[in-house]
N, C-alpha and C positions, 0 to 999 in steps of 0.2 A: 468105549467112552473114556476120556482120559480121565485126568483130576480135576480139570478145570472146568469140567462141563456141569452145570445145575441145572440149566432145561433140559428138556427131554430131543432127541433129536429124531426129526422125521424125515425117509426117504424123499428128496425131490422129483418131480415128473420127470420120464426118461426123456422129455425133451430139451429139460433144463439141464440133463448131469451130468453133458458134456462140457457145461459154462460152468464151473463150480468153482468158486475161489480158491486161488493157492492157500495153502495150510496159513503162511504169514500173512493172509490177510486176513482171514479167519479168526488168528491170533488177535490181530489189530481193532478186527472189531468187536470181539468177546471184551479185553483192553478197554473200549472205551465207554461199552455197553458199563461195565463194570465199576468203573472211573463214574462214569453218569450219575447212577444208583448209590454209590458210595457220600457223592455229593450232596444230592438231593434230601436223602435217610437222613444223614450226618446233622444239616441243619435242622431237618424236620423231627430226628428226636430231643436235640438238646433243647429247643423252645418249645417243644410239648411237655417234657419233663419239668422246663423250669414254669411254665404254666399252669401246673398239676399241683407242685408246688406252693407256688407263689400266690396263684389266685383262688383255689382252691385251699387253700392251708390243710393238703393232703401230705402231711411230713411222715411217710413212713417209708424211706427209701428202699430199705433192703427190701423190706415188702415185694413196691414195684422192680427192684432187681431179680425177684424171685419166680414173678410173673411173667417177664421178659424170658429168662428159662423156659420154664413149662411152656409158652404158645412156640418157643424154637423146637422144642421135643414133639409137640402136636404136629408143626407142621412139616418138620423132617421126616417123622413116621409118616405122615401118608403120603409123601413126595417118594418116599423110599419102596411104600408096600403099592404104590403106583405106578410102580417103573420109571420114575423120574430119573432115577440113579442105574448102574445095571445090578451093584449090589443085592441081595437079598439081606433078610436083619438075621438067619441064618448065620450067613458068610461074615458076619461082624464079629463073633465071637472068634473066626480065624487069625484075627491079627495075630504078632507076635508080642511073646510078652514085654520085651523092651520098648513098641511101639502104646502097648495098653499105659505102661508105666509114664510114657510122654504124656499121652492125653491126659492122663491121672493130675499129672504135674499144670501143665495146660490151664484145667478145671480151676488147682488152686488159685490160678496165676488170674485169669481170667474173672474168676467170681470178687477178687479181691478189686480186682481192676475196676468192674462195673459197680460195686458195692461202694466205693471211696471216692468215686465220678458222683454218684448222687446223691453220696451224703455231702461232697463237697458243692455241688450245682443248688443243692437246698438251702447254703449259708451265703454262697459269692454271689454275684452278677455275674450275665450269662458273659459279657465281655471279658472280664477278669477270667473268668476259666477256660476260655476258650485261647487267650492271648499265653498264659501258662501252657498251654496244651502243646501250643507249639513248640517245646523245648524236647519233645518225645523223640526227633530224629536225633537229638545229641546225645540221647543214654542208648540207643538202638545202634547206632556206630560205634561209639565206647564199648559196647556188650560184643557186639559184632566182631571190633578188632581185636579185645581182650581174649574172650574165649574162644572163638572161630576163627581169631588169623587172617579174618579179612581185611582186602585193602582195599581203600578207596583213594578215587582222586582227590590232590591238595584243594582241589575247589570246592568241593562236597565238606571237608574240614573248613575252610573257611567262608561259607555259607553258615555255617553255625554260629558265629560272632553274633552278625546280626540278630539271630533269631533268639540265640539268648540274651543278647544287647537290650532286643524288642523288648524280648518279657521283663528284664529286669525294670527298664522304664517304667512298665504298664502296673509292675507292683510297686513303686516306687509313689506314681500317679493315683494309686487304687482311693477312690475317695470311701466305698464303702468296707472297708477292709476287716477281716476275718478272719482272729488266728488259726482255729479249728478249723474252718473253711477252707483255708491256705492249704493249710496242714495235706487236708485228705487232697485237694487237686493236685500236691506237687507227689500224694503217694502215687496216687491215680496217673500219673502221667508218668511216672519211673516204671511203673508195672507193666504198664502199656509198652514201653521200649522191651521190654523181658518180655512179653506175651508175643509181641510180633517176632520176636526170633524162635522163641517156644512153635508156634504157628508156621513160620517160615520152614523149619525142619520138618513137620509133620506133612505138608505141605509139598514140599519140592525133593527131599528126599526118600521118605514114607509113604510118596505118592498115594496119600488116603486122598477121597475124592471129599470136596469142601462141602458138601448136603450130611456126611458120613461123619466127618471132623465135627461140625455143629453137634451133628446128633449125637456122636458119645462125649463132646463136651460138656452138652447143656445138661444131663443126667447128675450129672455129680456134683456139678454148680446148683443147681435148684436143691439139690439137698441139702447143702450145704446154706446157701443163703437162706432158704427158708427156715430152717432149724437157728440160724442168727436173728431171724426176723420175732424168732417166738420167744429168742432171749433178753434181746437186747431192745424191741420194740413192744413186748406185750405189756409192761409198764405201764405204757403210754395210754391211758385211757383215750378210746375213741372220739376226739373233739366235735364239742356239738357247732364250734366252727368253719368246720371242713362244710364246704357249699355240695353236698351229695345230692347230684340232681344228674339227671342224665347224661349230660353232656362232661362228665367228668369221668365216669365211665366209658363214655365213646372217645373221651381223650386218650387213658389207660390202654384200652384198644389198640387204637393207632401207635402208641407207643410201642408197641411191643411187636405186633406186626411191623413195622418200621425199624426193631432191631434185630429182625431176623434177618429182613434183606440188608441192611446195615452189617451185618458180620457176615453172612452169605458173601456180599461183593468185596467187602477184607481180604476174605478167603481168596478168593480169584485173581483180586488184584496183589494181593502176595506171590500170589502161584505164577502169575503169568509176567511180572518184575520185582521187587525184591520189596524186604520190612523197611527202609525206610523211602523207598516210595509211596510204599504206603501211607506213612506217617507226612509226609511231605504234600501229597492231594489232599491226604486228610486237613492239611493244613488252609487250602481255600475256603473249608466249611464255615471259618472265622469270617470271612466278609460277608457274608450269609446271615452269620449269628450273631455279630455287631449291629449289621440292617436292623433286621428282625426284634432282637432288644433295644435298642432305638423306640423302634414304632410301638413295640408289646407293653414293654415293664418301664418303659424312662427312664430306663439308665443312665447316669451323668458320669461323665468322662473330661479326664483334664489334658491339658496341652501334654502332659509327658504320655498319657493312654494314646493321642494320636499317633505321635512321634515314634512309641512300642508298637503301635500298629503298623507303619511306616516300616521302620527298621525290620518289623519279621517278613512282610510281604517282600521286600527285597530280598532279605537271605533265600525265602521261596522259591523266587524267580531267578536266582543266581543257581540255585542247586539242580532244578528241573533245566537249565539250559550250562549245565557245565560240561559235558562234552559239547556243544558245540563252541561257547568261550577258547574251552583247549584248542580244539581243532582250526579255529580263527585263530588264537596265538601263534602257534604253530607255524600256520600257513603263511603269516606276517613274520615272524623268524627263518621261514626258508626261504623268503623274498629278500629278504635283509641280506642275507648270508651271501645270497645269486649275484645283489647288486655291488658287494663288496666284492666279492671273485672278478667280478667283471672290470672292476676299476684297477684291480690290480691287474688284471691282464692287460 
C-alpha cells in the first residue's frame, strides 16, 4: 500500500482482475475521491465551529482545538491496529530520526495553525476568514520558491494578483471588523502556507502513509494545545451563557470527526498533486461558506466583499486552468508563426 492509500484495500473477484483500472486511473479517482471530502469537511467544519461559537457562546477555542487532536489520535489508532494502514504502531517508532524531527516541527506548525483559525473564526465573520484564507497559495509559492527552488509557471504567479487583489477588497469592505480577529486569521493562513510544505515533504519524499502522518501529528499537537488550553482558557469561568444542551455536544462531535477526514484528504490531496493545489481547492470551500453564513449567522457584506469575492474566484480559476491557458497560447503562437512563414514564402 502506498502513501496515499487510507482505506483498506480488498482483493476483487477473479472475474473482475482482469478489468482493473490502469494505475492513472486509479490515481484519478483517489484525486477526486479526495478533492470531494476535502470540500465537503472544509465547508462543514468551518460553519460548525462558527456555530459552536457564535450560538452557543462556547468560546474556548483551544479547547475544541485540542479535541480535534485526541478524536484524530483515537481514530488513527484503530484504523492502524485494524489494518486499515499496512503499518503496525510497532513499526512507527522505525522512522528515522531526521523524519521524527519533521513531524515534531510539523506538530508545532500545525497546532499553531488550527489554534489561530479558531481563535480568529470566534472574533470575524465566517466570510471575512474564509476570503483572507485565500491568500495561503501566495506565502506557499513564496516558501516553495524561497527555500525549495521551485518553479512555477508565470500564470500560477499571476493568478495571485487577483487573489490577493480579492482579499485586500474584502478587508477593505469588512463591515464587522476585528483587530485581534485579523490578527490571528492572517497568522493562520501564513502557517497554513508553511504547514502544507512541512506536510508536502513528509508526504512525497518521506513517503510516510497520511493515516501514519496524522497519527504522529496529532500526539504532540493535543499536548501541546491542551496544556495552552489550561493556561490561557482556565481563567475563563465556565459561562452560565453557553446554551449546554445536547445538541452542542453532537455539534463538537461532528466537528472533530469532520477534521479528521478534513486533514486525512489534505494529506492525499498533497500527495497525489502538490501544497498549493491544495490550498487552491481548498479555496472553493468559500463559496460554500459564504452560502452557508448568509443563510446561518447574517452576515452583511458590502459592494467591495463581493467584488473580493469576485476577484479571488477568478485568480481560482485562472490557476486550476494555467496549463491549459499556456498550451492555447502556445498553440495560437505556433499558428501565428506557420501563417507568417507561409506569406513569406
Amino acid at each position: 500500500m502506498t502513501s496515499t492509500d487510507v482505506f483498506p484495500e480488498f482483493l476483487p473477484p477473479a472475474s473482475v482482475r482482469g478489468s482493473r483500472e490502469s494505475p492513472r486511473r486509479r490515481q484519478t479517482l483517489h484525486t477526486l475521491a479526495a478533492v470531494a471530502v476535502l470540500l465537503a469537511t472544509g465547508t462543514t467544519i468551518t460553519s460548525l465551529n462558527k456555530c459552536i461559537f457564535a450560538v452557543y457562546n462556547f468560546h474556548y477555542p483551544l479547547l475544541l482545538s485540542a479535541l480535534h487532536m485526541l478524536t484524530a489520535i483515537v481514530i488513527d489508532y484503530v484504523l492502524i491496529r485494524m489494518g486499515f494502514v499496512n503499518l503496525q504502531i510497532k513499526e512507527i517508532s522505525g522512522l528515522p530520526t531526521a523524519a521524527k524531527v519533521k513531524v515534531f516541527l510539523l506538530s508545532l506548525t500545525f497546532c499553531a495553525t488550527i489554534a489561530f483559525g479558531n481563535m480568529g473564526l470566534d472574533c470575524v465573520q465566517v466570510s471575512f476568514a474564509q476570503v483572507i484564507s485565500t491568500t495561503t497559495p501566495l506565502f506557499t509559492i513564496a516558501i516553495s520558491k524561497l527555500f525549495l527552488g521551485k518553479h512555477h509557471h508565470i500564470l500560477k504567479y499571476t493568478a495571485m494578483m487577483p487573489i490577493c487583489l480579492g482579499a485586500s477588497f474584502s478587508l477593505i469592505g469588512e463591515i464587522q471588523f476585528d483587530h485581534k480577529g485579523c490578527f490571528y486569521i492572517f497568522a493562520a493562513t501564513m502557517l497554513r502556507g508553511v504547514k502544507s510544505i512541512q506536510q508536502s515533504i513528509l508526504l512525497q519524499e518521506e513517503k510516510i502513509n497520511s493515516v501514519i502522518l496524522l497519527y504522529l501529528m496529532s500526539i504532540p499537537s493535543f499536548c501541546i494545545l491542551i496544556s495552552a488550553a489550561f493556561l490561557l482558557e482556565s481563567d475563563t469561568v465556565w459561562e452560565s451563557s453557553i446554551k449546554s444542551d445536547n445538541r452542542l455536544w453532537m455539534f463538537i462531535l461532528l466537528s472533530c470527526l469532520g477534521s479528521v477526514l478534513y486533514n486525512l484528504a489534505s494529506f492525499c490531496v498533497t500527495t497525489l498533486t502538490s501544497a498549493v493545489t491544495l490550498h487552491v481547492v481548498g479555496n472553493l470551500n468559500m463559496v460554500g461558506n459564504l452560502v452557508i453564513s448568509q443563510v446561518l449567522f447574517g452576515s452583511e457584506m458590502t459592494a467591495l466583499s463581493y467584488a473580493g469575492i469576485g476577484l479571488t474566484l477568478s485568480g481560482v480559476l485562472m490557476y486550476q486552468n494555467s496549463d491549459f491557458i499556456a498550451d492555447y497560447l502556445n498553440s495560437r503562437s505556433k499558428h501565428h508563426e506557420e501563417q507568417d512563414h507561409l506569406k513569406t514564402d
